[in-house]
C-alpha positions, -999 to 999 in steps of 0.1 A, spaced: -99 592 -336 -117 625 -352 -137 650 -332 -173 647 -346 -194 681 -342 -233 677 -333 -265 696 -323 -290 682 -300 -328 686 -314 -343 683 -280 -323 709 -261 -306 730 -295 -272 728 -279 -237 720 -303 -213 697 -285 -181 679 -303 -173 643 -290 -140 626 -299 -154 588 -319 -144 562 -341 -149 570 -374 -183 553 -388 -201 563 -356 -237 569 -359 -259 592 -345 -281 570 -332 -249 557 -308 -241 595 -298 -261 609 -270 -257 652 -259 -236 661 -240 -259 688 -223 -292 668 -216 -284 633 -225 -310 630 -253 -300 607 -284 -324 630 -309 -290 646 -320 -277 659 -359 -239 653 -370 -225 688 -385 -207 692 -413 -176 714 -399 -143 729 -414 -111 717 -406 -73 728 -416 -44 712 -416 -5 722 -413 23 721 -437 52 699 -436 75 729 -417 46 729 -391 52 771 -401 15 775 -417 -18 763 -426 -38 761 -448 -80 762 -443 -104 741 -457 -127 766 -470 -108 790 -496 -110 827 -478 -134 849 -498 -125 887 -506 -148 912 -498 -148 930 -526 -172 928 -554 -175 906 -585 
């Protein structure tokens, strides 16, 4: 089962919550406060090579030098 990343709109807290995938928000209540007025976040994630020696990110890293 993925971890699933939220926000809670009534008291503006992020929580994760380990669910089956196709869970709606509507089924996920905070963690903090218990309210059901939550947002699903779109997070990052990375994964590991074959060797287990590496990984690789899910967002390509960005120089900080012009251009």
């Amino acid at each position: 089962m993925p971890i699933y990343e939220y926000i809670c709109k009534k008291c503006n807290k992020p929580f994760a919550v380990l669910q089956k995938v196709g869970t709606e928000e509507k089924d996920t209540a905070c963690s903090t406060c218990g309210s059901k007025n939550v947002k699903k976040l779109l997070s990052s994630f990375s994964c590991s090579s074959a060797d287990g020696n590496s990984f690789s990110p899910s967002v390509p890293h960005r120089s900080s030098g012009g251009g």
